[in-house]
matplotlib code that plots the C-alpha trace (Angstrom):
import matplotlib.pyplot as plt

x = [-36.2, -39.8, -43.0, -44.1, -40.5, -40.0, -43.3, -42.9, -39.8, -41.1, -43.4, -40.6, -38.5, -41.4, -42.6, -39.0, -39.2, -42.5, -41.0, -37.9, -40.3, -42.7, -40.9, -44.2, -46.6, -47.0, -47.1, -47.5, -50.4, -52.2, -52.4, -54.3, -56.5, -57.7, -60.0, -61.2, -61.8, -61.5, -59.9, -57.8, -54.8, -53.0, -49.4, -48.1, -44.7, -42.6, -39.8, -39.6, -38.8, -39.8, -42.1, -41.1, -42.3, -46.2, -46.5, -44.2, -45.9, -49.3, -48.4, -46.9, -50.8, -52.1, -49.8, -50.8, -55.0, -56.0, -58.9, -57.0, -57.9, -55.9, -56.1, -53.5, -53.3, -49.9, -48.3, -44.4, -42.4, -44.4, -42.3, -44.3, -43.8, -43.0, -46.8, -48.3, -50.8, -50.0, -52.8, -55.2, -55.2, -58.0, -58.6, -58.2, -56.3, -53.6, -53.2, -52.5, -50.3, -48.2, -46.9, -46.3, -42.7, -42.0, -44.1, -42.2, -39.0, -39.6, -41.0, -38.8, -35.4, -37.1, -38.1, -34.8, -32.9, -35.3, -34.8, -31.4, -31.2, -33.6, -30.9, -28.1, -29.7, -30.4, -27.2, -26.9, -29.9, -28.7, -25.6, -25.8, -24.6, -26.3, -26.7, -26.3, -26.7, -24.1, -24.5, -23.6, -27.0, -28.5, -28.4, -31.9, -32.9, -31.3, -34.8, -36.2, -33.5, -32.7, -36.4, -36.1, -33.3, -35.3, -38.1, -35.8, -34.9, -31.6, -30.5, -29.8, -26.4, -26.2, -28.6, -26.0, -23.3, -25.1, -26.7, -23.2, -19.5, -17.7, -13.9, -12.3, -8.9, -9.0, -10.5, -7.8, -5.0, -6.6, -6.4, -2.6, -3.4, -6.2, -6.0, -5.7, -9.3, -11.0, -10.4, -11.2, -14.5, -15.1, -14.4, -16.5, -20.0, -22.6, -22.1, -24.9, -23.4, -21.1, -18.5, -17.2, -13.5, -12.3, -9.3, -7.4, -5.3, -4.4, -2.1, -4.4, -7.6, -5.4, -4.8, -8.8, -9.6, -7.2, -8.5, -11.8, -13.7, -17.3, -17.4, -14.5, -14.6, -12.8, -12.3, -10.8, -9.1, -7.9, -10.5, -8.1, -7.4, -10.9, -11.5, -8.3, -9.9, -13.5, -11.8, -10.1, -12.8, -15.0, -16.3, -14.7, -16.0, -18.9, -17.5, -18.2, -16.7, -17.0, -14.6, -16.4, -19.3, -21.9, -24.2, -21.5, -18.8, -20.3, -20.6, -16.6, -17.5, -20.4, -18.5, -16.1, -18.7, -18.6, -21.6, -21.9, -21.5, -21.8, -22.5, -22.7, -23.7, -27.3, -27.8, -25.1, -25.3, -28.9, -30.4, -34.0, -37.1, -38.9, -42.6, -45.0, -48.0, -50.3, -54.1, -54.6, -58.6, -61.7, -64.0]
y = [218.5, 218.0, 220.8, 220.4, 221.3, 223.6, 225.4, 225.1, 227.6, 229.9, 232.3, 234.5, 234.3, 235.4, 238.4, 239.4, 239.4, 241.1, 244.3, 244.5, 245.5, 247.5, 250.0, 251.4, 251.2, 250.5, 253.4, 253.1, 250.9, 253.3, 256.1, 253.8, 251.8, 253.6, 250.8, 247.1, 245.9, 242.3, 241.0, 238.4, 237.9, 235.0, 233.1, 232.7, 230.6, 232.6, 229.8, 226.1, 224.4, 222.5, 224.3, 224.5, 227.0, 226.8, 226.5, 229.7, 231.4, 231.4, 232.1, 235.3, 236.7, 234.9, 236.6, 239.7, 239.0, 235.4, 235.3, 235.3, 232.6, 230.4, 227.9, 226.2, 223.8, 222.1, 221.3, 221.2, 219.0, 219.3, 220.3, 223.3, 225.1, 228.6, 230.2, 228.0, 229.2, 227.7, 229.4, 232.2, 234.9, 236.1, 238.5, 242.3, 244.1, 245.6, 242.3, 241.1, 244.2, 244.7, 240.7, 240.2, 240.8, 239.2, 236.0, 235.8, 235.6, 232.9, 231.0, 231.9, 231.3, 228.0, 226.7, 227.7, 225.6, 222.7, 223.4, 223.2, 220.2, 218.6, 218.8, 217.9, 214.6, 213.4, 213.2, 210.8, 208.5, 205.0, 205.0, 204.6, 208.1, 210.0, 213.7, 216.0, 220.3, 222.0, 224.7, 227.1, 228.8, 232.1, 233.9, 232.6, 230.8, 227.9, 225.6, 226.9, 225.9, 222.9, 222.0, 222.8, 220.5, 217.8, 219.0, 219.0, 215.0, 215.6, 215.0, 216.9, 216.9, 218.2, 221.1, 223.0, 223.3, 221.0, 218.4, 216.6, 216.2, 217.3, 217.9, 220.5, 221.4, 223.8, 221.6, 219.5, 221.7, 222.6, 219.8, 218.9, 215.7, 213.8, 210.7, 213.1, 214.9, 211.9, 210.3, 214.1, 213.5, 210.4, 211.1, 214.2, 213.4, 211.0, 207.5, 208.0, 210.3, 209.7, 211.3, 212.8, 214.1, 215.7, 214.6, 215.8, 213.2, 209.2, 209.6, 211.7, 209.1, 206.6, 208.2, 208.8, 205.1, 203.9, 205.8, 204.8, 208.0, 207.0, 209.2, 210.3, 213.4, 213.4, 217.3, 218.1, 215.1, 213.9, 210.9, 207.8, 208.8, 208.9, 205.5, 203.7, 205.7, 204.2, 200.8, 201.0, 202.0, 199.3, 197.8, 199.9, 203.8, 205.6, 208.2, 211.5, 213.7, 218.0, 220.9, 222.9, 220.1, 221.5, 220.5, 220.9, 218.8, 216.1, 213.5, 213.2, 211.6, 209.4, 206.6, 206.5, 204.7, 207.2, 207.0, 210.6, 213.6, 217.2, 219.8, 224.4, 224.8, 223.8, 226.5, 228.7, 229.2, 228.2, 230.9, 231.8, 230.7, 233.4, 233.9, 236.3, 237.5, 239.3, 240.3, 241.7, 242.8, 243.4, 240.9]
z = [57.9, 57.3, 56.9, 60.2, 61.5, 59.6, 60.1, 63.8, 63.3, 60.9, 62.6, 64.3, 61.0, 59.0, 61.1, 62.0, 57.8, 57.7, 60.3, 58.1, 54.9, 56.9, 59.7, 60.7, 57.7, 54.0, 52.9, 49.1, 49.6, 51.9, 50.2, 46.8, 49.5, 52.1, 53.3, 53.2, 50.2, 49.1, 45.9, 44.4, 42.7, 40.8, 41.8, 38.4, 37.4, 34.7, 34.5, 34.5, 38.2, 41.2, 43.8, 47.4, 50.6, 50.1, 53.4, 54.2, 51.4, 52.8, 56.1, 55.5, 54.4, 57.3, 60.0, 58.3, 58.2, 59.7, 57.1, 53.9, 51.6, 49.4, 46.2, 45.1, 41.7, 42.8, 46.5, 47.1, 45.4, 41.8, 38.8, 37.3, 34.1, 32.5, 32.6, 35.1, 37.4, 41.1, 42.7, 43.5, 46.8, 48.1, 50.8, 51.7, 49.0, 51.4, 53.0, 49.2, 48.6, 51.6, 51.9, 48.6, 48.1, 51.6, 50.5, 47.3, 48.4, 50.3, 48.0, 45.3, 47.0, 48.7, 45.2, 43.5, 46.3, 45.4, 41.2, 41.9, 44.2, 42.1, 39.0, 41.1, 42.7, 39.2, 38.2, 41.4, 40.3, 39.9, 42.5, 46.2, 46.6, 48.8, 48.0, 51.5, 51.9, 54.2, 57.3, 53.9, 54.1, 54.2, 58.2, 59.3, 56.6, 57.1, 58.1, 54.8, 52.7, 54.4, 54.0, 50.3, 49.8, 51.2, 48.4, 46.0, 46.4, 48.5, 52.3, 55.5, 56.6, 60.4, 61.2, 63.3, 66.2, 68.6, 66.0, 65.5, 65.5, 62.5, 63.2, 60.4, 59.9, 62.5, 65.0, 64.2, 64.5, 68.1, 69.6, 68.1, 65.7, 63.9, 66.4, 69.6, 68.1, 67.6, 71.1, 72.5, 71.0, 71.9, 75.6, 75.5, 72.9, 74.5, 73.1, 70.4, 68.7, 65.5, 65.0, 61.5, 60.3, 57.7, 55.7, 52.8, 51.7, 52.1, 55.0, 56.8, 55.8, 57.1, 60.1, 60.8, 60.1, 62.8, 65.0, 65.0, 63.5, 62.1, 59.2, 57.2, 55.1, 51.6, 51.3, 47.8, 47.2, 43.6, 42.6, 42.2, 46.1, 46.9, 45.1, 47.4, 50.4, 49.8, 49.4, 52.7, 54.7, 53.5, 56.5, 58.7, 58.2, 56.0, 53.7, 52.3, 49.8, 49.4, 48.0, 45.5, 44.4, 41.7, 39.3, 36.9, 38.0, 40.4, 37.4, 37.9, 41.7, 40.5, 40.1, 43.4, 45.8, 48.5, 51.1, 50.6, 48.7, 50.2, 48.2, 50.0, 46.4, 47.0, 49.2, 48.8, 44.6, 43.6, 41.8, 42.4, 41.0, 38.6, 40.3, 40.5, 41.5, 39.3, 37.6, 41.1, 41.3, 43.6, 43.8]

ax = plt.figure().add_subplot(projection="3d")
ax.plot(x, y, z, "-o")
ax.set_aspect("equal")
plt.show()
């Protein structure tokens, strides 16, 4: 997920935002400004993190008044610290006003995803291990926070339903085994696709391998299993382990050689990164 995907998708997210915070006006706002008047105002950091949504951010004022005008001091991606000014606003005061809360949580929940991430994928640096995000994600915010992952130094796992094969438990029990739900798939997915199943113990890994399942899912399993899993699928199938993965106990994984680790937490727990926008004034 890249900015130019992402932006592609945003406009009806954003406005769908926008009409959610204003019904039918703002009416706080237009009862202090009755008319035009330009101003500015500064996007200040009040906590230590990495900056993701920019892009999001801006656009939010620019769906509300086309000739809003921006300056930013750092781009997506940068670290920033506690009382760092990111940028000025300029443009009409109830432009400024009415899409601030809207453009804030944006790009406060996009950079918490990417602070987060960001502290995660360190732990990571200096294996193979590649960090992924999960369909786990806030109801239609999942191309924001999928985007922020990237940000943050992690990767995309599938984007939804139709971007890949992933059979679960239930999936499994549906079709009556782990062998019968791999050939099901293979029989029914266009050749390029790979196809991904979960396991959640030896037997059942052992089962996958044979046959012939691309990926194979470690979901919750003790580490010496995972270790003897990775071993036996050398050559043979890419792995991934999940179940419950955070910052706070993925350094027990780091050292099992699995292709993959999946971690909901990214998106699911990351807390929000502290911004604000203030010294609002005519100009």
């Amino acid at each position: 997920m890249n900015e130019i995907t992402m932006m592609m998708n945003a406009d009806e997210l954003i406005l769908s935002a926008l009409r959610e915070d204003i019904t039918s006006e703002d009416i706080t706002t237009n009862s202090v400004m009755r008319e035009y008047q330009k101003g500015e105002v500064e996007l200040i950091c009040k906590q230590d993190g990495v900056l993701a949504g920019l892009a999001v951010f801006k656009r939010v004022f620019e769906l509300l008044d086309k000739n809003t005008e921006f300056e930013f001091y750092f781009k997506d991606g940068d670290e920033v610290k506690n009382k760092d000014k990111i940028g000025v606003i300029r443009g009409d005061i109830r432009v400024l006003l009415s899409g601030e809360r809207v453009a804030l949580n944006y790009l406060q929940r996009m950079s918490g995803v990417a602070t987060y991430t960001r502290g995660v994928a360190k732990l990571l640096e200096g294996t193979e291990t590649k960090l992924l995000d999960t369909r786990k994600t806030t109801p239609n915010m999942r191309v924001f926070e999928k985007y922020s992952v990237k940000v943050g130094g992690g990767h995309n796992h599938r984007y939804n339903l139709s971007d890949g094969i992933l059979l679960k438990d239930n999936h499994i029990g549906a079709a009556g085994s782990i062998t019968k739900a791999v050939q099901m798939a293979k029989e029914y997915a266009p050749f390029v696709r790979k196809i991904e199943i979960e396991v959640e113990n030896l037997e059942m890994f052992k089962e996958a391998l044979e046959a012939g399942a691309d990926i194979i899912m470690l979901d919750n399993m003790s580490p010496d299993d995972m270790k003897e899993a990775v071993k036996l699928a050398k050559g043979r199938a890419e792995t991934e382990c999940s179940g419950n993965v955070t910052k706070e106990n993925i350094k027990r994984l780091t050292d099992i050689g699995v292709d993959y680790i999946s971690s909901g937490a990214l998106t699911h727990s990351s807390p929000i990164l502290d911004l604000s926008l203030k010294n609002l004034h005519s100009i």
